[in-house]
Each structure stands twice: as C-alpha cells, then as structure tokens.
C-alpha positions as CSV (number, residue, x, y, z in Angstrom):
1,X,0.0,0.0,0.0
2,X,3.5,2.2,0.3
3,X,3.7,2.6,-3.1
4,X,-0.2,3.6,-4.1
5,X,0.1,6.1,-1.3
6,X,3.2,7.4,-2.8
7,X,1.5,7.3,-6.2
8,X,-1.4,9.0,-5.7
9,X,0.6,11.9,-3.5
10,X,3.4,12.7,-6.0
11,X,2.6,11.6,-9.4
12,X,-0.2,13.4,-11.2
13,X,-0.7,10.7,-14.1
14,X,-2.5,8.7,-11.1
15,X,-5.0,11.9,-10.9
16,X,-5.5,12.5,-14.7
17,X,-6.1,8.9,-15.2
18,X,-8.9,8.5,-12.2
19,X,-10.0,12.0,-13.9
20,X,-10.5,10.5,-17.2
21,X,-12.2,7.5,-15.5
22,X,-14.5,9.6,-13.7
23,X,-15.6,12.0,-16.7
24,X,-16.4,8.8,-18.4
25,X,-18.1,6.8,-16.3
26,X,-20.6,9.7,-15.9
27,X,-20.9,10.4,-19.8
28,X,-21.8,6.6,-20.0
29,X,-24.3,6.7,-16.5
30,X,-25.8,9.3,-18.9
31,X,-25.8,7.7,-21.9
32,X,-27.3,4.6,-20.7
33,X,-30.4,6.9,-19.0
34,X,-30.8,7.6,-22.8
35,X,-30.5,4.5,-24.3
36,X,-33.2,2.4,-21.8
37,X,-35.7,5.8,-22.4
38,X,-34.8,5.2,-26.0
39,X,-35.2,1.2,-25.7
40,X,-38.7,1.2,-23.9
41,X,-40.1,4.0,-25.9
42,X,-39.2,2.5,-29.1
43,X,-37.9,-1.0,-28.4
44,X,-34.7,-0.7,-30.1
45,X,-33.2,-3.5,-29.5
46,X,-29.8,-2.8,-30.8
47,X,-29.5,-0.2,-28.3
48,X,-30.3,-2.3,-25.9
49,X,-28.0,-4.7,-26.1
50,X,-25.1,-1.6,-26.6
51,X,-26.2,-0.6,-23.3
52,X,-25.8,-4.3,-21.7
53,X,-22.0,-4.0,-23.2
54,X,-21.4,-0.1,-21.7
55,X,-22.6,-1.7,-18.4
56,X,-19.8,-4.3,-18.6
57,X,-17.2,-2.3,-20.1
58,X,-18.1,0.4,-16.7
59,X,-18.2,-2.5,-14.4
60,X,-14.9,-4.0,-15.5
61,X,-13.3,-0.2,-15.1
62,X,-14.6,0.5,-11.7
63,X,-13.8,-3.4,-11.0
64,X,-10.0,-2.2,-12.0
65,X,-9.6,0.8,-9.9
66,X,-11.3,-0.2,-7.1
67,X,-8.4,-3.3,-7.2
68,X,-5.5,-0.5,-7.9
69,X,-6.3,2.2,-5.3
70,X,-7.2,-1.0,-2.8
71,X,-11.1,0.1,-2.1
72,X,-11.6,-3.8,-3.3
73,X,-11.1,-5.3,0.1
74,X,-13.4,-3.4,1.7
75,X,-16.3,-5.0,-0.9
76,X,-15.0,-8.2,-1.6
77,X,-18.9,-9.5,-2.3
78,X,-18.4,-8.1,-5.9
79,X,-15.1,-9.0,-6.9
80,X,-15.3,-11.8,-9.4
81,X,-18.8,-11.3,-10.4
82,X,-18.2,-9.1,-13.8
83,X,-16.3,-12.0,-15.4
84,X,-19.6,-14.0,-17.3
85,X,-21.0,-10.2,-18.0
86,X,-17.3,-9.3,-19.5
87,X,-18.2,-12.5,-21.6
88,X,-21.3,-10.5,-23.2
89,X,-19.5,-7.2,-24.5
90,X,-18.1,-9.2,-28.0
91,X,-21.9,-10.7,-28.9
92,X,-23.8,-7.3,-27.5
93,X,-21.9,-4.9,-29.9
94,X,-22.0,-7.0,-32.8
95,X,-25.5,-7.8,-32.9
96,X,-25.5,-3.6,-32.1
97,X,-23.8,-3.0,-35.6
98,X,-26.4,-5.9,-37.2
99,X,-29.3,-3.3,-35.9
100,X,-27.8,-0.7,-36.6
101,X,-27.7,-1.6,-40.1
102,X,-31.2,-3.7,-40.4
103,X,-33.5,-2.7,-37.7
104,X,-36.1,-4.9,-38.8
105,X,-34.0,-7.7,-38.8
106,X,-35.0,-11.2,-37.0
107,X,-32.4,-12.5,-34.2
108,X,-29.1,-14.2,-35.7
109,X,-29.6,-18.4,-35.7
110,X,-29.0,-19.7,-33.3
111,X,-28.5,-16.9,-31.1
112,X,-28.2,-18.5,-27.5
113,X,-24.7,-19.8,-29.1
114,X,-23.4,-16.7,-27.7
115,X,-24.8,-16.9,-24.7
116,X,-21.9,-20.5,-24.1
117,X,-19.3,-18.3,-22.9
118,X,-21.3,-16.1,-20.5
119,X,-22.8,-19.6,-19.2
120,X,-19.1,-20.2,-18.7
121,X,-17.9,-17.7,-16.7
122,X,-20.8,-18.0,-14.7
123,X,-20.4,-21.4,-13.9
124,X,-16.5,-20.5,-13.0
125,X,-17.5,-17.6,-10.3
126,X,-19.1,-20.0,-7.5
127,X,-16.1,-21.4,-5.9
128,X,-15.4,-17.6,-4.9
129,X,-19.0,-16.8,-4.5
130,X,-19.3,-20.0,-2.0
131,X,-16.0,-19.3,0.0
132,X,-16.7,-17.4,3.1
133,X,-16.1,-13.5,3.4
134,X,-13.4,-13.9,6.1
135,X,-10.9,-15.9,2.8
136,X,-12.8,-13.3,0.7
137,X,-10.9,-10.6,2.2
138,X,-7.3,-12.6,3.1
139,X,-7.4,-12.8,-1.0
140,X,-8.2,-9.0,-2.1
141,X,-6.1,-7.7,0.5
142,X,-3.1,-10.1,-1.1
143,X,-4.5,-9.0,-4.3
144,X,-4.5,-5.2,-3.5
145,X,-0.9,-6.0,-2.2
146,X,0.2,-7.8,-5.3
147,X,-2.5,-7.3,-8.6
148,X,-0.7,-9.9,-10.6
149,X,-2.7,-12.0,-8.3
150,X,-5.5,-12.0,-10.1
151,X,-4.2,-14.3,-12.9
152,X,-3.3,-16.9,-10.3
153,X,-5.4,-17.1,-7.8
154,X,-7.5,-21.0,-7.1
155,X,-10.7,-19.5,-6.8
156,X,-12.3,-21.3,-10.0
157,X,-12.7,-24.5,-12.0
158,X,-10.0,-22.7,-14.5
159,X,-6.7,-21.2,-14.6
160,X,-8.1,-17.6,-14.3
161,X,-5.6,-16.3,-17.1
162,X,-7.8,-18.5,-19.7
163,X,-10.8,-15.9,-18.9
164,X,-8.6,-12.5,-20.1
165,X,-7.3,-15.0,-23.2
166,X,-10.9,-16.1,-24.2
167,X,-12.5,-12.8,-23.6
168,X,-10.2,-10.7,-25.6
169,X,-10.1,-13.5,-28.3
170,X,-13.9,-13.6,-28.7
171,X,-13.5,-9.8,-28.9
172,X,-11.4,-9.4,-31.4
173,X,-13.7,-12.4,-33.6
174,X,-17.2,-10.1,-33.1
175,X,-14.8,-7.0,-33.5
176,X,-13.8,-8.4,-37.1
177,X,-17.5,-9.5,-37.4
178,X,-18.3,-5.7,-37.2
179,X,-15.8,-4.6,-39.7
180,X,-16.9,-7.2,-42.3
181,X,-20.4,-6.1,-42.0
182,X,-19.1,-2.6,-42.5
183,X,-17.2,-3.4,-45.4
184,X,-20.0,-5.8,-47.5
185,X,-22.8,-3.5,-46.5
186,X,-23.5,-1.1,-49.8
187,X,-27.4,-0.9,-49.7
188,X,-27.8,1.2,-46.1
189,X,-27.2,5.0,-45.7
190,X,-24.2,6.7,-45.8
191,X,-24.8,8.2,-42.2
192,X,-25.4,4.7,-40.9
193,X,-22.2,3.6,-42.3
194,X,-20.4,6.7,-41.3
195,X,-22.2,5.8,-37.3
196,X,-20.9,2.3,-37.7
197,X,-17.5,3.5,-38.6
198,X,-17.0,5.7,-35.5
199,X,-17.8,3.6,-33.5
200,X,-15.7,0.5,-35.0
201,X,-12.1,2.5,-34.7
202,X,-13.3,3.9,-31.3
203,X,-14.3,0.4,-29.6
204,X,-11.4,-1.3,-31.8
205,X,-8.7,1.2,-30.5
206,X,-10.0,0.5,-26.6
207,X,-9.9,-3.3,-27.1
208,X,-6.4,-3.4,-28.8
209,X,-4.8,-1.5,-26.0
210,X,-6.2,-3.5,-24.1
211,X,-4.9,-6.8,-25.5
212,X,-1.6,-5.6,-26.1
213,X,-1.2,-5.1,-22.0
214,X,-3.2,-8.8,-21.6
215,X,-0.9,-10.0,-23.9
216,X,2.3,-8.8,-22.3
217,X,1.6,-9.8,-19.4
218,X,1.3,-13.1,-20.3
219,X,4.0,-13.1,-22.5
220,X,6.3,-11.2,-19.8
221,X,5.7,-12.9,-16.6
222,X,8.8,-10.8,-14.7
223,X,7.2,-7.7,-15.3
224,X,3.7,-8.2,-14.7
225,X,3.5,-6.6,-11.7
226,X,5.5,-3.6,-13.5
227,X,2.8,-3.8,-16.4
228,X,-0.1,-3.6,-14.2
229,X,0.7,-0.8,-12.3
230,X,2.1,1.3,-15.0
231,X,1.3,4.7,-14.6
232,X,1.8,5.1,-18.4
233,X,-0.5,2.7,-19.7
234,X,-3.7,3.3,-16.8
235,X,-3.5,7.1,-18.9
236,X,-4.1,5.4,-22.1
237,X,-6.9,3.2,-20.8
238,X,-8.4,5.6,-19.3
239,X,-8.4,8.4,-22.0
240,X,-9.1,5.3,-24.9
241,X,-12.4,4.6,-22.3
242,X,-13.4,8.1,-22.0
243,X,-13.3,8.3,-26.0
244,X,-15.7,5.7,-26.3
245,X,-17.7,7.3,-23.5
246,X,-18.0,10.5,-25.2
247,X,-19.1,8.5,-28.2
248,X,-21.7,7.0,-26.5
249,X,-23.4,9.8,-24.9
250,X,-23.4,11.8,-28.2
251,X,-24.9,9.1,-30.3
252,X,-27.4,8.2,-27.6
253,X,-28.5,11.7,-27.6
254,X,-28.2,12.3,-30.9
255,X,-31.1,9.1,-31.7
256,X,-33.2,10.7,-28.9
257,X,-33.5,14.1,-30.4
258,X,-34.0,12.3,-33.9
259,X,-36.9,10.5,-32.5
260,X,-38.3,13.3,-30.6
261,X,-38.7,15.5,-34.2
C-alpha cells in the first residue's frame, strides 16, 4: 500500500487517469439513462443490447480501480462477479452493428450460441462466491498487495488467465464481425455507415490496447507486476475509455433528439 500512497501523493498521471475515468463513467451513466428511455419508448433493441456492453465495459473499469487504489477489500462480495458479463461485450456490440444496419431484422440463428461463454464464466465464479467472506478478504487484500494476483489465484474451476485469453479473443472475432459487416454493406445510408465507422475504430482502439497489456503480461511474466501498475499505460486506458464514452453519450442523444422530431 506504500507505493499507491506514494502514487497518488506525488505523481499526477494517477489523478488524470482517475480524472478520465471519472468523466467517463458519468458520460456513459448518462448515456445509458438515454439509451433504456430510448429502448422502452421505441424497443430498439440494438441499443439495448449496446447498453448491456457499456454496463460491462463500466463495471470492468470501476472493478479495476477499485483493485489499484485498494477500495476492493473493503467490498469483496463483488469481486469476481463481472467476469460471465465481460463475456457479453463481444456478442452485444455485434448484434448492435447488425441493428444498426437492419432494424427490422430477425435475431441471428442460433442466437443462445453466444450466450456458451457467459454460461461459462458464470459457472467459474461459485467457488469464490461459495468461499466465506473472512478468505474473501485474506485474497483482495493479497491481491491489493500484489494485482498480478488475479491471474493466479485458485478460486475457480479454470486457470483464471484463460478468462482474459478467451475474452479478448472472442473480442477481437465479433470485432472483425463488425468490420466485415461494415465493409460488405453497400445498400444502407451513408450516415449509418459513417455511425458504424465511429464507432468500430473507437471500440477497436480500446480493445487493442487492451490486449496488447493482456498480452504482455502473459507473455512477460517478470514484469507483470511492473505492467499492471504502469502509470503510463492506466493514462491510455483511461483516456481510450473516456473516447468511447463520449461517443456513447453523443450518439445516444443524438437518436433521442431524432426520434423526438
């Protein structure tokens, strides 16, 4: 806990990064008042299911800093529970982007398919849930101690470093999905398109950081814990998030006030 303390006293990338974490976790609390007004006045379903991803994208944010400034051990009923949710971001923007460009449209075949992995993660969160609250706490207060923790510790039926390899690797598949549709659609408007390609690069830029600091952690155990508390890449994150959170409260307005003329 030395070190956060001295983090958060002397180094102001700590502030700016809990600053751009802040600003957009309340541009996407606002956006997502929009989008259910928006989904039950006109049962949009696409933006329904954008706001189910927002909520796990905020989740697995607050989830993060919570576990960096240490505020985790004091809550440790929700730690572990975003992981099937995190599961539901890939499938929830897709099918987004397959609204977007056909409203009308019927659900994809087979659908509950992409339900498997949430099922998954689900299934992989009781040991943790069952344990009791006193072990609860011995583990987030190692983990608050030592974040690298999280990729090792026992409480599941799987090696929890498979969940950050799956997730981000179903990601990226639906996050191709998305591009091809954008690419072989030539019959819907060139606003919709122009929509669909915001928010592509936007979501695609926040994922790929992402992956690339999954992907050297696993690829760079000595300098995990070094990874994980960089100072340098929590900015990026943070800034790549509050991007996509501006997005998202200006196109959720944006459809309300183009329903409201």
């Amino acid at each position: 806990m030395t070190y956060l303390i001295d983090v958060m006293s002397y180094n102001p990338q700590f502030w700016i990064s809990l600053g751009f974490v802040m600003l957009g976790g309340i541009f996407c609390l606002s956006g997502l008042l929009f989008g259910a007004f928006h989904y039950f006045k006109y049962k949009d379903r696409g933006q329904l299911l954008l706001c189910v991803g927002v909520l796990a994208l905020i989740w697995h944010v607050l989830i993060y800093c919570m576990i960096y400034t240490g505020e985790i051990q004091y809550y440790p009923r929700i730690y572990n529970k975003g992981i099937p949710f995190y599961y539901l971001v890939g499938p929830c923007f897709y099918c987004y982007v397959w609204f977007k460009y056909s409203p009308s449209a019927v659900w994809p075949k087979y659908w509950i398919v992409h339900l498997l992995p949430f099922c998954f993660g689900l299934f992989d969160i009781i040991p943790y849930a069952l344990a009791p609250v006193a072990q609860q706490k011995q583990l987030l207060k190692m983990l608050v101690e030592d974040i690298p923790l999280g990729f090792k510790h026992h409480y599941g039926f799987v090696d929890q470093q498979l969940h950050y390899i799956l997730r981000f690797a179903l990601a990226i598949v639906y996050a191709i999905g998305q591009w091809r549709m954008y690419y072989i659609s030539d019959t819907v408007s060139k606003v919709i398109k122009r929509e669909v390609l915001i928010f592509n690069c936007v979501y695609s830029t926040y994922l790929l950081l992402q992956c690339s600091m999954v992907l050297a952690i696993i690829f760079n155990r000595s300098q995990e814990a070094y990874i994980l508390k960089s100072l340098d890449k929590l900015v990026w994150v943070s800034f790549c998030f509050l991007l996509f959170s501006v997005w998202f409260i200006v196109d959720t307005v944006k459809i309300a006030k183009n329903n409201l003329k």
